[in-house]
N, C-alpha and C positions, 0 to 999 in steps of 0.2 A: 707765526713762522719764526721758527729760531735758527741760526747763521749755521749751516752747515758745518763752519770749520769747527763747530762744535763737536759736532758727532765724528765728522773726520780725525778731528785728534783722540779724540773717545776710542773710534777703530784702530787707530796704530796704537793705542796701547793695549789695547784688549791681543790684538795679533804679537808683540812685542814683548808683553809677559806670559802670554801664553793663557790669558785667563777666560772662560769661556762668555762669547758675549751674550748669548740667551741669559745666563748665572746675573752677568754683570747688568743687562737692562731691568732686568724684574729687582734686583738690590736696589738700583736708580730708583723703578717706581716707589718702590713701599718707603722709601726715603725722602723721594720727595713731598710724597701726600703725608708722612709723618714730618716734617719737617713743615708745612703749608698749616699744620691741623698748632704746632706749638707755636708760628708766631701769630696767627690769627685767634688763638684760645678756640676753635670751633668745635664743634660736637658733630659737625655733620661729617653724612660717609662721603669719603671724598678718596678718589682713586685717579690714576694719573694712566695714561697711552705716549707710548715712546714711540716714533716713527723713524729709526735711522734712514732709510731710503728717501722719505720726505722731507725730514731734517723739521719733524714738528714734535710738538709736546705740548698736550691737552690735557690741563684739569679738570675731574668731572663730579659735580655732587650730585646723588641720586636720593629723591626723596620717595617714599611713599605713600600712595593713596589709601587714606583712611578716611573710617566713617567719623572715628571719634582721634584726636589728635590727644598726644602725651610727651613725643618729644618734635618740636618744632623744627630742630636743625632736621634731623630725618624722616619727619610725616608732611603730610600736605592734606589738609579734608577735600573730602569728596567738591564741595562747592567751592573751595579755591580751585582747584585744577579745572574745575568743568568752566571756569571762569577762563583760565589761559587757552582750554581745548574742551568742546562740548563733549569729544570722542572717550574722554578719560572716565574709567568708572573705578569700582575700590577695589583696591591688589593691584594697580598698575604702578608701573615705576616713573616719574619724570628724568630726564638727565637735564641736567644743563651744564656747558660746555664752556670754561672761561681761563684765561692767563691772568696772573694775580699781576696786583701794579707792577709792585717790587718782583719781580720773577727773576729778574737776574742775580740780582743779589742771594737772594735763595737758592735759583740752580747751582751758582757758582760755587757756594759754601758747602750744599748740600754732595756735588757732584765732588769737590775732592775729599771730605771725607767717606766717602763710598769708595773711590780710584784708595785712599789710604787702609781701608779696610779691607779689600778687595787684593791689593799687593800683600800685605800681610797675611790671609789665607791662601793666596798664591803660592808664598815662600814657604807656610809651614805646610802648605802640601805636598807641595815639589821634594821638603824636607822628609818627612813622614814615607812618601813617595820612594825616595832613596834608602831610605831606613828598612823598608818591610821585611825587604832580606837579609838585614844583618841580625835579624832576632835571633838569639841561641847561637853568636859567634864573639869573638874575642876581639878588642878594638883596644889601641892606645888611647890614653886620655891623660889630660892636664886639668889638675884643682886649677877651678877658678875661683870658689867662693867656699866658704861652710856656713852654717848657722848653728842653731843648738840643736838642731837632730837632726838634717840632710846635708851632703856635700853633692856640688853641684861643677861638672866637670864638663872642660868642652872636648869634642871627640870631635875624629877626622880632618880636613884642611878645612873643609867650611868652618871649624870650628862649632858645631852643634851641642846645643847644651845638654845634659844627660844628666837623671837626679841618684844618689843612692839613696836612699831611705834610710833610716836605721839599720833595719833588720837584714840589711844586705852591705852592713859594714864587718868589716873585722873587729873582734873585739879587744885585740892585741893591735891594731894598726893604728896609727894618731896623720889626720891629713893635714899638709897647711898646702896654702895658695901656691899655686907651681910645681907641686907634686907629679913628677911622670909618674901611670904606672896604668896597668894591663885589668880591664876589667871584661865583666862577662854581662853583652845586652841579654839582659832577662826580660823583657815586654816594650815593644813599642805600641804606643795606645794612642790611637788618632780618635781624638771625642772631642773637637770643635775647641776650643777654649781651654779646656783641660787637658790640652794633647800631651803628653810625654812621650821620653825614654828613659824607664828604667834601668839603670844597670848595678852591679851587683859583684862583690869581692869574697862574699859568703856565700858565693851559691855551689854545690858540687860540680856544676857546669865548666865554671870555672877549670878548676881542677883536670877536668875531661880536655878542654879545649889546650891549655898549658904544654901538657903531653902530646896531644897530637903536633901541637906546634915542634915538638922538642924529639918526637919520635916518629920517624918516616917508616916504619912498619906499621903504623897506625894507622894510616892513609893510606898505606898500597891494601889495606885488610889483612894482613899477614895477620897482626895483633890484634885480638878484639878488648875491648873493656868492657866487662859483664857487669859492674855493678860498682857506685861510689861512695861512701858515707862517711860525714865531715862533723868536724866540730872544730868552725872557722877560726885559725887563730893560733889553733893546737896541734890536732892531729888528723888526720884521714886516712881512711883503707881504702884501697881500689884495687879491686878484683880483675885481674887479666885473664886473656886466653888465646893460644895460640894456633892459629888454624895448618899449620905448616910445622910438622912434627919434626924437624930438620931446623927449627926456630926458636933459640930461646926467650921466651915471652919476658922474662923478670928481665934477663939480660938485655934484650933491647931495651928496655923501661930504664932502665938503669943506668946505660951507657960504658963508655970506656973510662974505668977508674971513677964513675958515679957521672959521669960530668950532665946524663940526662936531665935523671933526678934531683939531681945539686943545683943546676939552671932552674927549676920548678919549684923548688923549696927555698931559694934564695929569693924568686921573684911573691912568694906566700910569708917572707918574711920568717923566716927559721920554722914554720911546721913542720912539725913530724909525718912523712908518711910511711904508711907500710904496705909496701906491693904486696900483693899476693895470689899464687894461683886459683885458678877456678876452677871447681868441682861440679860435673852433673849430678855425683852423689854425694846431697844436702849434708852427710854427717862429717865424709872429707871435706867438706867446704865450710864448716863451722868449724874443724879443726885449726885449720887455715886461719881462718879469719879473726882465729886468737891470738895469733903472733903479736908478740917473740916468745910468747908463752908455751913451752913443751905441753902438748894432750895427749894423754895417757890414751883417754876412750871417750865413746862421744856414744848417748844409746838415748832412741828416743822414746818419749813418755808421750807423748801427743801428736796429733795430725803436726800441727807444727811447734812442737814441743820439744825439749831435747837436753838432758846432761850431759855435760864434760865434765871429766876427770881431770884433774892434774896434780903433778905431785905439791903435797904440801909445802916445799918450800918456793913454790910459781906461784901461789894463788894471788899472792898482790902480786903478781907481775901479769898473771890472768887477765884479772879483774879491774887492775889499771887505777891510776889514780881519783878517787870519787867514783869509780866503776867505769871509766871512760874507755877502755880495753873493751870490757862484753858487753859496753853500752854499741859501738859504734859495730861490733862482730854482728849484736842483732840484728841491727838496722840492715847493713851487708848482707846477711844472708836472707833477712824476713821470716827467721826463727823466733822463737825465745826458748832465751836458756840461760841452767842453770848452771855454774861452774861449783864445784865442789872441790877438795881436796880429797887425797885418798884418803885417809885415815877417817874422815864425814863418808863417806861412796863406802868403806867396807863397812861402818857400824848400818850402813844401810842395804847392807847387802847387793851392793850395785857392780856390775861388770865391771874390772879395772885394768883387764889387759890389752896393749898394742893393739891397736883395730889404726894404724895409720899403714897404707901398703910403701914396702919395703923398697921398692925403684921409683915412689913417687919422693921419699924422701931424699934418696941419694941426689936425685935432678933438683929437688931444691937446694942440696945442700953444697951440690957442686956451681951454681946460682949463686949463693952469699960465698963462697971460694973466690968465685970470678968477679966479685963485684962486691964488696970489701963496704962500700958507700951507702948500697941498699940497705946492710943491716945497719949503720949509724943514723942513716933519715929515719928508721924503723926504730930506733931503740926505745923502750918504754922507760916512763918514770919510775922509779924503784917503789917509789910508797903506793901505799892502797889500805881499801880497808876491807874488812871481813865481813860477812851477814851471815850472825848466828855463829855457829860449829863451822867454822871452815867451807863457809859457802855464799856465793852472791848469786844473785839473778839479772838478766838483763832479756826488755823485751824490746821487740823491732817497731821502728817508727809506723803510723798509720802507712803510710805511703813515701816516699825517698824518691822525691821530682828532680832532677839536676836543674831546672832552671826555676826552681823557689828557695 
């Protein structure tokens, strides 16, 4: 028999952290009979019965009856057992039922590292618990640590610690310890021991959640965001679209005298973005998506194929510096395409007239009028380089996840 106030202080904590007591009595068993098996050195199988209501706790070895013995802590031959019980024949199991000397000293050590194991996945589930829903939303966070490839940030008043990885750092950002600043949780991964939270400053998510914070037509759904494509650090396009024709999409994005867009690029650390409308038809919407660059014509060669035109003196402004312009257009629209110069497009005999409509341009144009800021977060690098005759190519990512 063992002293009740055992197990009664056992159930106030079990009730007190909230941990479940079925979870935490079967933890106790296999701890204790593991714990009973390392200081004895024993090989035999030995299994433990917890009786909260009885307030007892029974060790038990089970041997089995064989004809022919191989390992002694867990066989017994047929003629030893028929020895203790004539009834026993082979394949039967014996129990026997014993408290080791020292049992307290064992429960006692045994039983708080189990209450200290037992608190610890309490917390990180109750943590993990609280987390499930903040996946794919925007959180403060403060550096608490870096190493040579993660910084490791606490998030929320609990203070919960959250990893970036590399590949979800900026490559223009440098952290030190005490860092405020706004990240985007991309995966909470409850796996025992390896639990994380991911979060993430490269991700387009980011980017998405920034805006919404900064622009309340986002949220009522007046403004939609149809599509993100990032190159952390640098620059981003994010395709808008306005459900409310009485609404201007770039203009809310953008704010009064930039001050939206300026809050977002300030907090991304000087990127460049460039707003841009959204087009149901794919070849206006790759026009778009080459801003600040003029397109002449835009014709397409494949299922999702497709040239632009632009005049020769755009094309590095096209194509963007390293191609980052019709790299980031692809990804954006999920084309690939070819940007050419006019003087390339006529030795090739290619369409080079105005195919942009005439009221779509004025409304952007009276857009960068009213908001003066948009085209400065938008402004491209002057340099670029050429592929071939006055022509680059750019193809669209496999896939453009906001929250990788």
């Amino acid at each position: 028999m063992v002293n009740k106030e055992f197990f009664a202080a056992l159930a106030d904590l079990v009730k007190e952290k909230g941990i479940s007591q079925e979870s935490f009595i079967e933890t106790l068993r296999n701890a204790l009979a593991s714990a009973y098996k390392k200081q004895y050195d024993n090989g035999a199988d030995i299994s433990v019965e917890l009786d909260p209501e009885a307030g007892t706790i029974e060790f038990r070895a089970t041997r089995r009856v064989v004809a022919e013995v191989t390992d002694r802590d867990k066989e017994i031959s047929v003629e030893e057992a028929q020895e203790l019980n004539p009834a026993y024949r082979e394949g039967d199991e014996i129990i026997k039922t014993f408290v080791p000397k020292d049992f307290g000293r064992i429960a006692a050590q045994t039983a708080k590292q189990v209450i200290l194991q037992k608190l610890h996945e309490a917390e990180r589930d109750s943590t993990f618990s609280a987390f499930s829903d903040k996946e794919g939303e925007l959180m403060e966070a403060v550096v608490r640590k870096t190493d040579e490839r993660n910084v490791y940030v606490e998030l929320g008043e609990k203070k919960i610690e959250g990893v970036m990885l590399p590949q979800d750092q900026s490559p223009t950002e440098r952290y030190a310890v005490g860092d405020r600043l706004k990240v985007f949780v991309k995966r909470v991964k409850n796996s025992g021991k390896n639990s994380q939270i991911l979060v993430s400053r490269a991700a387009p998510g980011l980017v998405r959640k920034l805006f919404e914070e900064q622009v309340p037509e986002l949220a009522q759904g007046i403004v939609e965001i149809k599509g993100i494509s990032r190159e952390p650090g640098h620059r981003t396009k994010i395709a808008i679209h306005s459900t409310d024709a009485r609404v201007d999409a770039v203009g809310a994005c953008v704010g009064n005298r930039g001050s939206r867009v300026n809050a977002v690029v300030e907090e991304l650390g000087g990127e460049k973005i460039d707003i841009i409308f959204w087009s149901e038809n794919p070849l206006e919407f790759i026009a778009k998506a080459l801003s600040p660059a003029t397109v002449i014509s835009v014709t397409q060669i494949s299922e999702k194929g497709a040239v632009a035109v632009v005049p020769d003196d755009k094309l590095s402004l096209a194509i963007g510096r390293d191609g980052q312009n019709a790299r980031l257009a692809a990804r954006l629209t999920g084309w690939k395409i070819d940007v050419k110069s006019v003087s390339a497009a006529e030795k090739m005999n290619l369409h080079t007239e105005e195919e942009m409509p005439a009221e779509e341009e004025i409304d952007e144009q009276a857009a960068e009028e009213e908001a003066p800021a948009a085209e400065e977060a938008g402004e491209s690098e002057s340099a670029g380089t050429e592929n071939g005759a006055g022509e680059a190519a750019a193809e669209p990512a496999e896939e453009n996840k906001e929250g990788e």
